[in-house]
PASEBA-1860 file (N, C-alpha, C; in nm, 3 decimals):
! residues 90
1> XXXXXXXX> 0.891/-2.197/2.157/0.914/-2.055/2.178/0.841/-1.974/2.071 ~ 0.817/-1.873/2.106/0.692/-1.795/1.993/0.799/-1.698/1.908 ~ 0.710/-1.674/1.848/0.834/-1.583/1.704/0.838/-1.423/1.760 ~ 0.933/-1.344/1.755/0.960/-1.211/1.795/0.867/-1.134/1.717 ~ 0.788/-0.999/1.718/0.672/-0.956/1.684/0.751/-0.811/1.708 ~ 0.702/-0.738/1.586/0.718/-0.603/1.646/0.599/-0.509/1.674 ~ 0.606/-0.406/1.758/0.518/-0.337/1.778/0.556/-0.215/1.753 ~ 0.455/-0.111/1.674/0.490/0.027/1.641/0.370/0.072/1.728
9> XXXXXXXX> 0.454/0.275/1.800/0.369/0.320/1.853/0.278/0.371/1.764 ~ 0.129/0.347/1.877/0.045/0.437/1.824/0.027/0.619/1.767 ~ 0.066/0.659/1.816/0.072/0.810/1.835/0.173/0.858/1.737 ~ 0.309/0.801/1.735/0.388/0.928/1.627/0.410/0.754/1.485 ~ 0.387/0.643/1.513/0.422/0.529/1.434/0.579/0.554/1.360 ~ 0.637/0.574/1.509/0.757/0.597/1.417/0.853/0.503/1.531 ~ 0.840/0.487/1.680/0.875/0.413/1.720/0.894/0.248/1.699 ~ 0.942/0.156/1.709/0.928/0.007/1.731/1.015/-0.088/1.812
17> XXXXXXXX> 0.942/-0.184/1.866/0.982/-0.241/1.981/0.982/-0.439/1.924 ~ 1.043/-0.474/1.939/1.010/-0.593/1.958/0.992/-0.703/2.056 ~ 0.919/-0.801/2.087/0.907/-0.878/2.174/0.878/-1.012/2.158 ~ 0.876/-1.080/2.232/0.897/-1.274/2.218/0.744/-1.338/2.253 ~ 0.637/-1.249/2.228/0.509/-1.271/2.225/0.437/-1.232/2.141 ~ 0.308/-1.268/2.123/0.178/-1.195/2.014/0.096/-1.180/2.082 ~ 0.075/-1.016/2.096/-0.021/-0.939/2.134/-0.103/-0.852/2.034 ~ -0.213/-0.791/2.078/-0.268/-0.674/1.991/-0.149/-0.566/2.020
25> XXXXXXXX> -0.137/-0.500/2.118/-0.067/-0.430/2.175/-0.012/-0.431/2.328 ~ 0.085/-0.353/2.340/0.157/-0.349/2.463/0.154/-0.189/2.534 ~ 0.123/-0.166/2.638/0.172/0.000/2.648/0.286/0.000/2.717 ~ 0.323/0.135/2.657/0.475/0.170/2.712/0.512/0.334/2.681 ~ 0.582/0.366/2.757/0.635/0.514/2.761/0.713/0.509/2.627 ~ 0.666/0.584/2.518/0.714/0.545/2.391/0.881/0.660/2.408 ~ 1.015/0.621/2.401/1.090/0.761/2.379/1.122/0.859/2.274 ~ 1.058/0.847/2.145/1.004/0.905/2.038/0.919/1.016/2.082
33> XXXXXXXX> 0.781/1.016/2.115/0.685/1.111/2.089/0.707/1.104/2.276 ~ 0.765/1.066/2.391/0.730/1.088/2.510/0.583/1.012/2.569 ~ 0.479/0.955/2.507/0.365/0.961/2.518/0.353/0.824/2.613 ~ 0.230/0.820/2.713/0.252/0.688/2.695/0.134/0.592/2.588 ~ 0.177/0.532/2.571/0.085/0.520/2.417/0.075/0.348/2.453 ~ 0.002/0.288/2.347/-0.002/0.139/2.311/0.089/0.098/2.242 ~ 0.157/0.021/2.210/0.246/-0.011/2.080/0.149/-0.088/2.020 ~ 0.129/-0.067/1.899/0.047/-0.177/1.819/0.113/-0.289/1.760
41> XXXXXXXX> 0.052/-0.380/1.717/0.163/-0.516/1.691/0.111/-0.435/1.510 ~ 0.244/-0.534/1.478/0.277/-0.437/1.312/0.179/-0.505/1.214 ~ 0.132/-0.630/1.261/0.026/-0.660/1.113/-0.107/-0.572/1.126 ~ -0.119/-0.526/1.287/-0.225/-0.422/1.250/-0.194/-0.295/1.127 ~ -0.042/-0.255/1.229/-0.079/-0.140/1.158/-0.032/-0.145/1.016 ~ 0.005/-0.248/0.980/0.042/-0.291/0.809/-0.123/-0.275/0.732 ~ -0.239/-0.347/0.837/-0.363/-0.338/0.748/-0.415/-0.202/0.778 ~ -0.384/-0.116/0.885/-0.424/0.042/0.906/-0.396/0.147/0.810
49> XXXXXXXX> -0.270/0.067/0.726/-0.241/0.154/0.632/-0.272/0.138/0.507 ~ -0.329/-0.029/0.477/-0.348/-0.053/0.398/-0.484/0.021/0.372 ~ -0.559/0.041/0.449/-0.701/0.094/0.453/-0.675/0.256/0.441 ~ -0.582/0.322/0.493/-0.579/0.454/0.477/-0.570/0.449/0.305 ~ -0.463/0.403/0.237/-0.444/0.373/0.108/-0.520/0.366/0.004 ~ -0.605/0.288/0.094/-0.750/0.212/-0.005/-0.842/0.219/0.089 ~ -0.929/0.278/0.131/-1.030/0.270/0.228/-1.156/0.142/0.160 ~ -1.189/0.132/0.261/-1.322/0.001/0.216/-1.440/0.071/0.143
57> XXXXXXXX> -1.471/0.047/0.044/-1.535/0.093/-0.037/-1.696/0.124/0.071 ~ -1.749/0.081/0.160/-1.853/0.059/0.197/-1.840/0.125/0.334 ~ -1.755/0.208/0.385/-1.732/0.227/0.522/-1.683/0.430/0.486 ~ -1.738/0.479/0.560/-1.707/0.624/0.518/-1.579/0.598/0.634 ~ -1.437/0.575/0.590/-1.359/0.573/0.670/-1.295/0.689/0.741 ~ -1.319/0.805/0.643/-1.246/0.947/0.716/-1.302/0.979/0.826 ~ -1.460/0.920/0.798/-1.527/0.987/0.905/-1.490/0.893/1.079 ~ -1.435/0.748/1.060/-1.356/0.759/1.188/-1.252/0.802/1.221
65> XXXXXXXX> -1.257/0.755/1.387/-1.100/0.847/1.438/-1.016/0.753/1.400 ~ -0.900/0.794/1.489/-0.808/0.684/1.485/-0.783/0.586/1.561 ~ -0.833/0.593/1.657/-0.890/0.481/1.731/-1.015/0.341/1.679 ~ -1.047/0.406/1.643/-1.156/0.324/1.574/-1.132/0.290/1.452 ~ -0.990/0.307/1.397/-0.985/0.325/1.225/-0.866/0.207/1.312 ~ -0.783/0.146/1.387/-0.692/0.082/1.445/-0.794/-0.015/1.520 ~ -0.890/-0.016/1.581/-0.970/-0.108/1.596/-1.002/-0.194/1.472 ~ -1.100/-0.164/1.404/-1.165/-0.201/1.276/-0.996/-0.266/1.220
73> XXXXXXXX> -0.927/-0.281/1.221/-0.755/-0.338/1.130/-0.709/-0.429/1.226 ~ -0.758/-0.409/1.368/-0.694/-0.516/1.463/-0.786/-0.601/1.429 ~ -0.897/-0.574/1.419/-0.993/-0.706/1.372/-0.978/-0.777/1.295 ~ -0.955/-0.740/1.174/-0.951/-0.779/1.030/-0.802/-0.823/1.055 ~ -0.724/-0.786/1.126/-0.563/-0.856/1.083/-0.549/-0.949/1.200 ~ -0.619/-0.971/1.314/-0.562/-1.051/1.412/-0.673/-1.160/1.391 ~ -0.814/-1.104/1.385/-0.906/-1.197/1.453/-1.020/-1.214/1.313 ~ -0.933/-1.251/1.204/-1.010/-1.268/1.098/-1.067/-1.219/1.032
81> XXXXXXXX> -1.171/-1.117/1.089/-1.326/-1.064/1.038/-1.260/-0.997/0.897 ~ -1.424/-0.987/0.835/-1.415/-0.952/0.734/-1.450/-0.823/0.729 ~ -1.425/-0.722/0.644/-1.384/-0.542/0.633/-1.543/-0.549/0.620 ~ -1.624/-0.622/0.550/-1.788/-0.605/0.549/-1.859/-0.631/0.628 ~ -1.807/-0.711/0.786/-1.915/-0.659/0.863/-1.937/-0.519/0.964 ~ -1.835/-0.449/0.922/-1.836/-0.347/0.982/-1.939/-0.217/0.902 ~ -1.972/-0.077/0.983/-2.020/0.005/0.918/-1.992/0.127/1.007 ~ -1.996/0.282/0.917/-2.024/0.348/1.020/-2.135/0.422/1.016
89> XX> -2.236/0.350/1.038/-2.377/0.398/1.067/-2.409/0.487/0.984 ~ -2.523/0.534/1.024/-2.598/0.660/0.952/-2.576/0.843/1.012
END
């Protein structure tokens, strides 16, 4: 049986859900913000914040959204990669 996982919404991150799987995310009609949103699984957004905190020295991070600033953390927290192969261009 797989270990319970929580997921926080995207949109107000104030919601959380838990479930008996590991996903990136789940969508769902969040009842917090109304939205229907993704729930993100929480080690993303544990490294989303870690990066707001500390941004990667090599990545102009303000200049992504938040979509792309939750991409770039699903990577790095689910699927290994490292914060240096990313960039945001010129």
């Amino acid at each position: 049986m797989s270990e319970d996982r929580t997921y926080r919404c995207v949109s107000c991150l104030e919601y959380t859900a838990t479930r008996g799987f590991n996903v990136s995310h789940v969508a769902v009609t969040c009842p917090v913000c109304e939205s229907f949103e993704r729930l993100v699984n929480e080690a993303v957004v544990e490294q989303f914040r870690a990066f707001e905190d500390a941004p990667p020295d090599h990545l102009d991070w303000n200049a992504l959204g938040k979509t792309e600033k939750f991409l770039v953390a699903e990577r790095v927290a689910r699927r290994g990669r490292d914060v240096e192969e990313f960039s945001t261009g010129e």
